[in-house]
PyMOL Python script that loads the backbone (N, CA, C, O; Angstrom):
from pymol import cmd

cmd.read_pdbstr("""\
ATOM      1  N   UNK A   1     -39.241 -20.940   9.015  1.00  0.00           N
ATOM      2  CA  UNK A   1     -39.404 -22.146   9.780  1.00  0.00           C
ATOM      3  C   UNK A   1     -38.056 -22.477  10.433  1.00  0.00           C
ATOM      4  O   UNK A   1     -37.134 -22.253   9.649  1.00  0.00           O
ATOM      5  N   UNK A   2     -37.727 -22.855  11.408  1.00  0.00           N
ATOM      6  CA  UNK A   2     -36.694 -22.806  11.971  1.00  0.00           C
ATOM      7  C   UNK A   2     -36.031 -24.075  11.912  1.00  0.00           C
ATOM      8  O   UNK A   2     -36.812 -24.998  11.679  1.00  0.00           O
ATOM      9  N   UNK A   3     -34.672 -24.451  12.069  1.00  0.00           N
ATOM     10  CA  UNK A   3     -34.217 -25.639  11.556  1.00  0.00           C
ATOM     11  C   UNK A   3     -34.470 -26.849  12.439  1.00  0.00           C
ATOM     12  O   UNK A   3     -34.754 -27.928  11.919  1.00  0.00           O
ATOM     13  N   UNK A   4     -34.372 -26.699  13.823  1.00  0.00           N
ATOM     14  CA  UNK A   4     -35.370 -27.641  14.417  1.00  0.00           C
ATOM     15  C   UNK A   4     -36.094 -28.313  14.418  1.00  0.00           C
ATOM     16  O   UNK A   4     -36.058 -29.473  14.830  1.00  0.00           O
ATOM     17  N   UNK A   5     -37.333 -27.467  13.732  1.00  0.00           N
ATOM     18  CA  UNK A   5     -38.362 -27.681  13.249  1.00  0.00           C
ATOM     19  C   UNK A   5     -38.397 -28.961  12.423  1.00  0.00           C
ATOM     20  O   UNK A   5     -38.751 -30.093  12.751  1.00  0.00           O
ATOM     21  N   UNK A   6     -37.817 -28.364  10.960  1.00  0.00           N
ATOM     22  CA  UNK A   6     -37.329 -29.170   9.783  1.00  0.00           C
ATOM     23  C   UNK A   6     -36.222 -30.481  10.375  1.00  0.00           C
ATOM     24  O   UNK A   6     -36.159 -31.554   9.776  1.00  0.00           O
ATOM     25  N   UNK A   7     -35.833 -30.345  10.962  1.00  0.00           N
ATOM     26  CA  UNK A   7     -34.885 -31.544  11.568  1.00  0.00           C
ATOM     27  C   UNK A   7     -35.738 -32.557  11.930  1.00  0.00           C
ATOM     28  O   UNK A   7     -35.725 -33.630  11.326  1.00  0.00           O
ATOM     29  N   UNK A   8     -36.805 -32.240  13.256  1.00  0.00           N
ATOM     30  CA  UNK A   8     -37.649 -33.278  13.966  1.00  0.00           C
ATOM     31  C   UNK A   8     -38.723 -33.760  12.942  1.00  0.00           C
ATOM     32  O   UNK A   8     -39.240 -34.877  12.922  1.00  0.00           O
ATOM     33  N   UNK A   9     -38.998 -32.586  11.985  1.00  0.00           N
ATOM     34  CA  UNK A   9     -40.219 -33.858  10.785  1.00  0.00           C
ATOM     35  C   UNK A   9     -39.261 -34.839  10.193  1.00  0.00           C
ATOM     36  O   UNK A   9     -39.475 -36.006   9.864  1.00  0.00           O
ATOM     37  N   UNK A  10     -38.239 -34.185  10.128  1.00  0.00           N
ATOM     38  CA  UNK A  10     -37.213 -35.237   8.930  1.00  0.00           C
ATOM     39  C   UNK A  10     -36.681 -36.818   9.567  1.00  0.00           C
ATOM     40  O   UNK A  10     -36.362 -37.892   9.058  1.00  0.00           O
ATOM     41  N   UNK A  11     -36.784 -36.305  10.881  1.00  0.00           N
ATOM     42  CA  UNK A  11     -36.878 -37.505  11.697  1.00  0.00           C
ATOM     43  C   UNK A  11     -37.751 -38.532  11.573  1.00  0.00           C
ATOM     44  O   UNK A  11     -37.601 -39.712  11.254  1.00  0.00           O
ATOM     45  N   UNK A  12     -39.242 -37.493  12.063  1.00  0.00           N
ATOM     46  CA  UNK A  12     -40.455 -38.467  12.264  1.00  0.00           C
ATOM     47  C   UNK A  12     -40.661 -39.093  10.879  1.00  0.00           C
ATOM     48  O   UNK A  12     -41.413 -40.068  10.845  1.00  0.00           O
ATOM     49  N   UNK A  13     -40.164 -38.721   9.849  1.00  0.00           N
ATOM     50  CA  UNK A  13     -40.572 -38.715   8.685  1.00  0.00           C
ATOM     51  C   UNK A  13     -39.715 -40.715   8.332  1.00  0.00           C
ATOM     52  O   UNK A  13     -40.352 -41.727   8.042  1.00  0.00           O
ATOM     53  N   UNK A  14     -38.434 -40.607   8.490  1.00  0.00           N
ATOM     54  CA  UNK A  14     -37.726 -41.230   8.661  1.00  0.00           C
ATOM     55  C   UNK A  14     -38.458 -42.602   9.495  1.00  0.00           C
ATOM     56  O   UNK A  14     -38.729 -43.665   8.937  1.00  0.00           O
ATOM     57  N   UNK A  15     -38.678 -42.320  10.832  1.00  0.00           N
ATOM     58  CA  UNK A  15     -39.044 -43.529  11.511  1.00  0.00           C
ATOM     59  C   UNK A  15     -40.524 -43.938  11.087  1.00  0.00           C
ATOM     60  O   UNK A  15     -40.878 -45.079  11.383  1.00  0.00           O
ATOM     61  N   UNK A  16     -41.295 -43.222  10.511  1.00  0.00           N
ATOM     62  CA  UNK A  16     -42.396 -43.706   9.867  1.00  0.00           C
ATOM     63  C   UNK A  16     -41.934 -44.420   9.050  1.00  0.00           C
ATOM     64  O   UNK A  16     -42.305 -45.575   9.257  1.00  0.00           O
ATOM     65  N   UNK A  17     -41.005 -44.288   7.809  1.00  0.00           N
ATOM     66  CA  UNK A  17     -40.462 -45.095   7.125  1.00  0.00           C
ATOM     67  C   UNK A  17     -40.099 -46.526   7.507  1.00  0.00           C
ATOM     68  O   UNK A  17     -40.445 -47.563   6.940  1.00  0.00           O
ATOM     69  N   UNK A  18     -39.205 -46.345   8.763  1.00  0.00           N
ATOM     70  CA  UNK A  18     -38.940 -48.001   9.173  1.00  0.00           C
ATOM     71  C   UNK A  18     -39.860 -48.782   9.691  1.00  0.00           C
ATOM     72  O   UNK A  18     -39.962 -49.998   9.531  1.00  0.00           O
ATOM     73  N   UNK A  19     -40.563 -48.054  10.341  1.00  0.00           N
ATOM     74  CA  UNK A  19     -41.823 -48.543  10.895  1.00  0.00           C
ATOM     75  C   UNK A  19     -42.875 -49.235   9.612  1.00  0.00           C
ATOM     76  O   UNK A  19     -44.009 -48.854   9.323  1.00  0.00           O
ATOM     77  N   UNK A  20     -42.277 -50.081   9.138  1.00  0.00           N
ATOM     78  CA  UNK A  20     -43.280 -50.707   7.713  1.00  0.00           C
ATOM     79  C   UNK A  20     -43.625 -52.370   8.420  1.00  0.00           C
ATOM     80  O   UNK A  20     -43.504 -53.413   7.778  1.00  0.00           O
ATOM     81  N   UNK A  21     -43.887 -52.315   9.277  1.00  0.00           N
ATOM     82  CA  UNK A  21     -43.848 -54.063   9.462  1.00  0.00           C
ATOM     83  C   UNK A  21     -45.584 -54.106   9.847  1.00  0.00           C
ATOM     84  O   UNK A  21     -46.231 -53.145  10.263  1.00  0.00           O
ATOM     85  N   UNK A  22     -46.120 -55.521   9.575  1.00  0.00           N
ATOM     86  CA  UNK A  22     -47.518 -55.264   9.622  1.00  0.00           C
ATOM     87  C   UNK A  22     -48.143 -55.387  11.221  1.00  0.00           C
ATOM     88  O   UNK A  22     -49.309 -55.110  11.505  1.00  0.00           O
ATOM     89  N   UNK A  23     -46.782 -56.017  12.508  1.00  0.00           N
ATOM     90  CA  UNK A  23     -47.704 -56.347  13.681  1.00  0.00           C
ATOM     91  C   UNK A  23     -48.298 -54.994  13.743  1.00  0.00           C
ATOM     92  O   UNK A  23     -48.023 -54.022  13.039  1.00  0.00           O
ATOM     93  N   UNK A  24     -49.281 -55.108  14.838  1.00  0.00           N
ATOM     94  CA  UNK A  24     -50.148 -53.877  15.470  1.00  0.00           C
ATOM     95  C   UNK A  24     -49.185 -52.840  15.990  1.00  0.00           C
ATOM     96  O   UNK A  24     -49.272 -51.623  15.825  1.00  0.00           O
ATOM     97  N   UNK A  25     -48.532 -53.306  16.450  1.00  0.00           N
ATOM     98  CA  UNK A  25     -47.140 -52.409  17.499  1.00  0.00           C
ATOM     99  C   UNK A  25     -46.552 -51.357  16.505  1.00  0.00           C
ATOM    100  O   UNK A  25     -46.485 -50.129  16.551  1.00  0.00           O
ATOM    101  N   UNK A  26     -46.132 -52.332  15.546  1.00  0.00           N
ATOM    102  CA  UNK A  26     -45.147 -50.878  14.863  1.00  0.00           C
ATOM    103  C   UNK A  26     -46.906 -50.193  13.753  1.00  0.00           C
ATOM    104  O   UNK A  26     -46.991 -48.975  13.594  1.00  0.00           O
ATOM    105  N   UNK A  27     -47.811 -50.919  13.278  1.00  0.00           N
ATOM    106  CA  UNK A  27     -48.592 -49.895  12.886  1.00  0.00           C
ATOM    107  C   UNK A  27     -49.735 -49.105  13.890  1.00  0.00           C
ATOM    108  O   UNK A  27     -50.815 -48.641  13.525  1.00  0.00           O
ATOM    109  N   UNK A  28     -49.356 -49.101  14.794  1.00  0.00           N
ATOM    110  CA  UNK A  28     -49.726 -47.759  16.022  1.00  0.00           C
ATOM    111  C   UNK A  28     -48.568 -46.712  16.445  1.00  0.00           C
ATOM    112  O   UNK A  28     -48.721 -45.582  16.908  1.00  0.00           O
ATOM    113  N   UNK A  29     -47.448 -47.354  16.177  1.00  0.00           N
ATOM    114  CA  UNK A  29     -46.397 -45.990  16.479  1.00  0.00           C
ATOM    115  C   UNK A  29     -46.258 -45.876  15.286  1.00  0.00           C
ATOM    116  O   UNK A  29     -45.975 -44.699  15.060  1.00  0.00           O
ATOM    117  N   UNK A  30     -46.318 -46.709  13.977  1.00  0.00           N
ATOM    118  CA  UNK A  30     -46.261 -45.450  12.792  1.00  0.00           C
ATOM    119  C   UNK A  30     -47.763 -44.640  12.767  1.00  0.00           C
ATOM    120  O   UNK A  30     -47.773 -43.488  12.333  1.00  0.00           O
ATOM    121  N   UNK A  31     -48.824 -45.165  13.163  1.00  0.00           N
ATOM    122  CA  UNK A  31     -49.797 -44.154  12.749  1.00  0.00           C
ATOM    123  C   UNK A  31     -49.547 -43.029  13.722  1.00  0.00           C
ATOM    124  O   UNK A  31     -49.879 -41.933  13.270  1.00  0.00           O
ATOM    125  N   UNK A  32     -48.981 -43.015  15.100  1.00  0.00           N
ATOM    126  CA  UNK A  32     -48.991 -41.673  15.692  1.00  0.00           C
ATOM    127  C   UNK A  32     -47.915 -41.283  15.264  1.00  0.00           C
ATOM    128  O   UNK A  32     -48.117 -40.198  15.810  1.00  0.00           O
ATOM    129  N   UNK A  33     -46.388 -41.059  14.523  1.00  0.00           N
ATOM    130  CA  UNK A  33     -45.789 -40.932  13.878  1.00  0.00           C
ATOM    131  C   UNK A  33     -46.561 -39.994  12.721  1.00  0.00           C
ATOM    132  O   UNK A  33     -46.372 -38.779  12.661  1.00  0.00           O
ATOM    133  N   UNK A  34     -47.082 -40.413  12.191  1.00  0.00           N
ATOM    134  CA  UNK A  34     -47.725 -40.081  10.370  1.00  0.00           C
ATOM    135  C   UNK A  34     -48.765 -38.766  11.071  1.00  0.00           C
ATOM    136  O   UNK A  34     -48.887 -37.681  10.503  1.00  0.00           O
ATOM    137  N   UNK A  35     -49.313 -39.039  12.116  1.00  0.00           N
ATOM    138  CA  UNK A  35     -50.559 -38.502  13.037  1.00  0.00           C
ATOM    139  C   UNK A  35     -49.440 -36.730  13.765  1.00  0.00           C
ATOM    140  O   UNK A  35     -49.968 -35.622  13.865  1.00  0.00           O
ATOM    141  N   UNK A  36     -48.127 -36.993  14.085  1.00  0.00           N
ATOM    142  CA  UNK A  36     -47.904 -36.394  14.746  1.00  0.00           C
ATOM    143  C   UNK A  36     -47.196 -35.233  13.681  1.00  0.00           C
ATOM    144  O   UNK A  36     -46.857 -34.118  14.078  1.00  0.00           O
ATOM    145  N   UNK A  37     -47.002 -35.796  11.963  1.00  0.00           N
ATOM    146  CA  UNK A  37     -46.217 -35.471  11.392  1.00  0.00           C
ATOM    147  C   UNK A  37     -47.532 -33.758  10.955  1.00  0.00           C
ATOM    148  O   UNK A  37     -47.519 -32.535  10.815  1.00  0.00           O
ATOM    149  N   UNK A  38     -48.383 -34.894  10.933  1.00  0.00           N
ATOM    150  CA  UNK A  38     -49.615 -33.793  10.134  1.00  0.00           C
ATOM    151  C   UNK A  38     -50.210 -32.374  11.132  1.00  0.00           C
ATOM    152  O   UNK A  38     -50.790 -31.349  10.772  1.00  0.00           O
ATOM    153  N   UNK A  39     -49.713 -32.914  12.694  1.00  0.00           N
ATOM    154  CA  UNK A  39     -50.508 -31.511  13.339  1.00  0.00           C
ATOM    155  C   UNK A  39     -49.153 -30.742  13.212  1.00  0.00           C
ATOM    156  O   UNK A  39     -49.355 -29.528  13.230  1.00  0.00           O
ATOM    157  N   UNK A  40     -47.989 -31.036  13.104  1.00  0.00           N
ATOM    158  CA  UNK A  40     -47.006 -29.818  12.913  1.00  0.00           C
ATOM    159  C   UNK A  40     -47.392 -29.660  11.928  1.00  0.00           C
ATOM    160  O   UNK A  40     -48.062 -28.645  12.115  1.00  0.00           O
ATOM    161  N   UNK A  41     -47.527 -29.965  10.666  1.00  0.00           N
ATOM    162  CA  UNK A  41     -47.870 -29.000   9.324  1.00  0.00           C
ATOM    163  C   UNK A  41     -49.391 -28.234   9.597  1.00  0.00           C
ATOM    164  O   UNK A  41     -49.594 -27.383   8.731  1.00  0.00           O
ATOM    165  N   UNK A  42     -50.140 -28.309  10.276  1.00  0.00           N
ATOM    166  CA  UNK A  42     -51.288 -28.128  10.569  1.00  0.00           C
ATOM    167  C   UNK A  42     -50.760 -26.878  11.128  1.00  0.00           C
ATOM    168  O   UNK A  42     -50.748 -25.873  10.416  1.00  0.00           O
ATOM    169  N   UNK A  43     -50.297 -26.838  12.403  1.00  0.00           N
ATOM    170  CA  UNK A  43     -49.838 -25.959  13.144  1.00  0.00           C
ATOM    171  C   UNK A  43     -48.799 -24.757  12.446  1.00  0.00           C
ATOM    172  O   UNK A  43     -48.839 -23.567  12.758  1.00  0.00           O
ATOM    173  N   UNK A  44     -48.069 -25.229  11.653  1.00  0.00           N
ATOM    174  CA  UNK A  44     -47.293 -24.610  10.578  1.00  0.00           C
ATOM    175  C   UNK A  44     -48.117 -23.336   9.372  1.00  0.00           C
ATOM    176  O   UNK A  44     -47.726 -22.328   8.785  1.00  0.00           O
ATOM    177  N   UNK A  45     -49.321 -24.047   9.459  1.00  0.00           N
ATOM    178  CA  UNK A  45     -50.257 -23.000   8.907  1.00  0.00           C
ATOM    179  C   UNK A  45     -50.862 -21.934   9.289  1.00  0.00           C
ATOM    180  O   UNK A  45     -51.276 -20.906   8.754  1.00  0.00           O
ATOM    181  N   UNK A  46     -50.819 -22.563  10.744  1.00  0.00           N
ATOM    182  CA  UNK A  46     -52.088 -21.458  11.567  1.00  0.00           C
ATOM    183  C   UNK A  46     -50.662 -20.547  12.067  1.00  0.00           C
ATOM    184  O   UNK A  46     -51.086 -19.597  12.725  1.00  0.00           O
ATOM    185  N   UNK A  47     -49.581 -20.512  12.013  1.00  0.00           N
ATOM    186  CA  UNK A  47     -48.863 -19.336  12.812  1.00  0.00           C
ATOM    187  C   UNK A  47     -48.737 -17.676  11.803  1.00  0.00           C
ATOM    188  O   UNK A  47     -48.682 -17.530  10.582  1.00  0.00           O
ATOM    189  N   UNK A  48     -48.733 -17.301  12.203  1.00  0.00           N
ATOM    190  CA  UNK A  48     -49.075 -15.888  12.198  1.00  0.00           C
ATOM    191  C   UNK A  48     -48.124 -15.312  10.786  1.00  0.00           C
ATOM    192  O   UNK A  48     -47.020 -15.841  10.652  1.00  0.00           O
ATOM    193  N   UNK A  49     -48.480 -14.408   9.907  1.00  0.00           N
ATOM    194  CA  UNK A  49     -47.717 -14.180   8.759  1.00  0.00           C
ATOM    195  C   UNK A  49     -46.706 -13.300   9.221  1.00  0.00           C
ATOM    196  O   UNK A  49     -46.916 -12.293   9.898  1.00  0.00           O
ATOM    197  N   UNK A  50     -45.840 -13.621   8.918  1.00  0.00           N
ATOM    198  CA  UNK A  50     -44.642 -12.761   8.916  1.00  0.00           C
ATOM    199  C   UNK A  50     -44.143 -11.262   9.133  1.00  0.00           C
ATOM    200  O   UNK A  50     -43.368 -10.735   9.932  1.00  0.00           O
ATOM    201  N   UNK A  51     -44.965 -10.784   8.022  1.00  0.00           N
ATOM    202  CA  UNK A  51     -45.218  -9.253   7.637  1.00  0.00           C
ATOM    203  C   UNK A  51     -46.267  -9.028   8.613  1.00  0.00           C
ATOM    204  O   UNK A  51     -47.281  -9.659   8.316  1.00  0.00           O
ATOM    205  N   UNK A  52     -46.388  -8.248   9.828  1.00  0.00           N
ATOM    206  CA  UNK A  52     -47.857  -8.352  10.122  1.00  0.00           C
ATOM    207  C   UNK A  52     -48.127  -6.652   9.765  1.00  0.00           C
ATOM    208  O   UNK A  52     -48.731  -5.933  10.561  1.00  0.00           O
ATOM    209  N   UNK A  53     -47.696  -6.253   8.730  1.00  0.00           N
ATOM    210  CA  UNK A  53     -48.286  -5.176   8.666  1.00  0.00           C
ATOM    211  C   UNK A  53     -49.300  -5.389   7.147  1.00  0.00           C
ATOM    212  O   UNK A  53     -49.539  -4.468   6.367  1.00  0.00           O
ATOM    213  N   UNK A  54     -49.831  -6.939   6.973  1.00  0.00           N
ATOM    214  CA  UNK A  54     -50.868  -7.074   5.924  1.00  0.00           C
ATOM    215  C   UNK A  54     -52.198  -7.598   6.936  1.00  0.00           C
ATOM    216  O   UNK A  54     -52.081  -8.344   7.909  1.00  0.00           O
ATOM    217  N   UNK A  55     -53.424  -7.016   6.443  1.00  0.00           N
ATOM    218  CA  UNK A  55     -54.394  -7.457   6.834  1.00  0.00           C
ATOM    219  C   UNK A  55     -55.169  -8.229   6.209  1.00  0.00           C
ATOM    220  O   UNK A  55     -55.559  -7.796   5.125  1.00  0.00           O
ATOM    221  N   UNK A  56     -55.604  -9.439   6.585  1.00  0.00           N
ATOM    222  CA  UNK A  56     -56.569 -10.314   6.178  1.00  0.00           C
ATOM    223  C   UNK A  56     -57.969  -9.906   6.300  1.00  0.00           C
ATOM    224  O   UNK A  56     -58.756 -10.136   7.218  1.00  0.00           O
ATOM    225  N   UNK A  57     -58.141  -9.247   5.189  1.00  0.00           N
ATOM    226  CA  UNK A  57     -59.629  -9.056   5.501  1.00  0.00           C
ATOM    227  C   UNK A  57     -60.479  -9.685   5.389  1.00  0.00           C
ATOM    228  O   UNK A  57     -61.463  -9.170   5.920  1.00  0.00           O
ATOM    229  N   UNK A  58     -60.714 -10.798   4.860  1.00  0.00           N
ATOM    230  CA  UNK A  58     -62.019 -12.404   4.759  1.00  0.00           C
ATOM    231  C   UNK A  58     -61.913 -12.549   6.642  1.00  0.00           C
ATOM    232  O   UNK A  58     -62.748 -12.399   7.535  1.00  0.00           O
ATOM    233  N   UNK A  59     -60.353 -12.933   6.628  1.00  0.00           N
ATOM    234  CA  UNK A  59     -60.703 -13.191   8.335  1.00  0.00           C
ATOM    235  C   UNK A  59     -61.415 -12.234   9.282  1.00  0.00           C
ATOM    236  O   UNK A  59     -62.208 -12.536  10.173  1.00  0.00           O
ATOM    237  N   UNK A  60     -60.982 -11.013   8.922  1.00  0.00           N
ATOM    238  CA  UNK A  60     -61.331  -9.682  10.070  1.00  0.00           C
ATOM    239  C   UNK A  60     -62.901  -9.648   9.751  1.00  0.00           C
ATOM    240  O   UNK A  60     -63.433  -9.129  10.732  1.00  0.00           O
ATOM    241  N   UNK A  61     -63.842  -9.972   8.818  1.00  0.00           N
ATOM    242  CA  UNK A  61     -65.200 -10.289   8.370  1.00  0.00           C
ATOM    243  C   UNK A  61     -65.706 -11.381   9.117  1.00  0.00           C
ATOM    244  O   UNK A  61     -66.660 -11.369   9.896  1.00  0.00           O
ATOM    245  N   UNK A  62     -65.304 -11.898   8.944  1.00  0.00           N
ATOM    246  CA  UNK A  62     -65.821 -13.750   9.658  1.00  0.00           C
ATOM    247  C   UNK A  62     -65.756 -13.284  10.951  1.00  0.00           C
ATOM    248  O   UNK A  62     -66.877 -13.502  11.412  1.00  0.00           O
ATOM    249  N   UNK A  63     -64.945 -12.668  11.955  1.00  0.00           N
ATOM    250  CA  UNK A  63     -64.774 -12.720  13.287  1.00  0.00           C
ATOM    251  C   UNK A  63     -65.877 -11.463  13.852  1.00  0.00           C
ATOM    252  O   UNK A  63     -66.379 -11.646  14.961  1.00  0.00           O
ATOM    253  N   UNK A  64     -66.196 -10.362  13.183  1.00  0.00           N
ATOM    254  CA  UNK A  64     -67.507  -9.837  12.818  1.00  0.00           C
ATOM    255  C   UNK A  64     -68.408 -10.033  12.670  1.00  0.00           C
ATOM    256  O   UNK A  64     -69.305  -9.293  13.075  1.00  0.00           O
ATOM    257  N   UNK A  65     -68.661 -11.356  11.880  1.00  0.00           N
ATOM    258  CA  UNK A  65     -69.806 -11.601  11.254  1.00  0.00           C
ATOM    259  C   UNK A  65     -70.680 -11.335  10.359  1.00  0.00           C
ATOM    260  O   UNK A  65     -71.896 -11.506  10.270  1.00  0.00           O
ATOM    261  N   UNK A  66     -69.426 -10.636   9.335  1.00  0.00           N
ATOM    262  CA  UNK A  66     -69.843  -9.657   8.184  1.00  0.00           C
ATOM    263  C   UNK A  66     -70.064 -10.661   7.213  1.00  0.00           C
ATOM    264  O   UNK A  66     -71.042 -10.275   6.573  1.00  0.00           O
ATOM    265  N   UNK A  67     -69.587 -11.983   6.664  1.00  0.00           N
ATOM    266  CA  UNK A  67     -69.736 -12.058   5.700  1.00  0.00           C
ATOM    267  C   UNK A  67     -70.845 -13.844   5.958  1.00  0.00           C
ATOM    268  O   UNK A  67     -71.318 -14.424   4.981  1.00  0.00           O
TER     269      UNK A  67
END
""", "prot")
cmd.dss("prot")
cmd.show_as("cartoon", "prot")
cmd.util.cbc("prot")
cmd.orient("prot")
Protein backbone atom coordinates (compact mmCIF):
# COMPACT_ATOMS: atom_id res chain seq x y z
CA UNK A 1 0.00 0.00 0.00
CA UNK A 2 1.74 3.01 -0.71
CA UNK A 3 2.36 5.79 1.79
CA UNK A 4 0.07 8.24 0.30
CA UNK A 5 -2.37 6.16 0.49
CA UNK A 6 -1.97 5.56 4.34
CA UNK A 7 -1.33 9.33 4.82
CA UNK A 8 -4.80 10.57 3.13
CA UNK A 9 -6.98 7.85 5.34
CA UNK A 10 -5.01 9.07 8.34
CA UNK A 11 -6.18 12.34 7.44
CA UNK A 12 -9.76 11.62 6.60
CA UNK A 13 -9.66 9.60 9.57
CA UNK A 14 -8.59 12.57 11.68
CA UNK A 15 -11.18 15.14 10.31
CA UNK A 16 -13.95 12.69 10.87
CA UNK A 17 -12.81 12.89 14.31
CA UNK A 18 -13.25 16.72 14.63
CA UNK A 19 -16.12 16.73 12.81
CA UNK A 20 -18.21 15.56 16.16
CA UNK A 21 -20.63 18.52 16.44
CA UNK A 22 -24.37 17.66 16.03
CA UNK A 23 -25.47 20.68 13.32
CA UNK A 24 -26.39 18.97 9.92
CA UNK A 25 -23.26 20.64 8.27
CA UNK A 26 -20.52 19.03 10.06
CA UNK A 27 -22.73 15.58 10.23
CA UNK A 28 -22.84 15.51 6.27
CA UNK A 29 -19.14 16.21 5.79
CA UNK A 30 -18.40 13.73 8.49
CA UNK A 31 -20.69 11.19 6.92
CA UNK A 32 -18.97 11.70 3.42
CA UNK A 33 -15.71 11.65 5.29
CA UNK A 34 -16.57 8.11 7.14
CA UNK A 35 -18.37 7.31 3.43
CA UNK A 36 -15.17 8.21 1.59
CA UNK A 37 -12.95 6.42 4.20
CA UNK A 38 -14.81 2.97 3.44
CA UNK A 39 -14.65 2.96 -0.60
CA UNK A 40 -10.76 3.26 -0.28
CA UNK A 41 -10.73 0.19 1.93
CA UNK A 42 -13.26 -1.26 -0.41
CA UNK A 43 -11.12 -0.46 -3.28
CA UNK A 44 -8.03 -1.66 -1.31
CA UNK A 45 -9.53 -5.10 -1.60
CA UNK A 46 -10.49 -5.39 -5.03
CA UNK A 47 -6.76 -4.51 -6.36
CA UNK A 48 -5.06 -7.23 -7.79
CA UNK A 49 -2.70 -9.73 -5.62
CA UNK A 50 0.63 -9.11 -5.73
CA UNK A 51 2.12 -12.43 -6.76
CA UNK A 52 0.15 -12.79 -9.91
CA UNK A 53 1.60 -15.93 -10.58
CA UNK A 54 -1.33 -17.54 -8.01
CA UNK A 55 -4.59 -18.42 -9.43
CA UNK A 56 -7.88 -17.97 -7.90
CA UNK A 57 -9.73 -20.64 -8.82
CA UNK A 58 -13.46 -20.03 -7.02
CA UNK A 59 -13.09 -16.78 -9.12
CA UNK A 60 -11.92 -18.33 -12.58
CA UNK A 61 -15.35 -20.78 -11.87
CA UNK A 62 -17.82 -18.05 -11.18
CA UNK A 63 -16.72 -16.08 -14.38
CA UNK A 64 -17.45 -19.53 -16.26
CA UNK A 65 -20.19 -20.39 -14.64
CA UNK A 66 -18.91 -23.50 -13.25
CA UNK A 67 -19.87 -23.35 -9.93
Amino acid sequence: MPPTYVLARDHLERAATILQGTDSRSQQLRHIIERTIALMDDFRRQEAPENENILDLESIRRQRGII
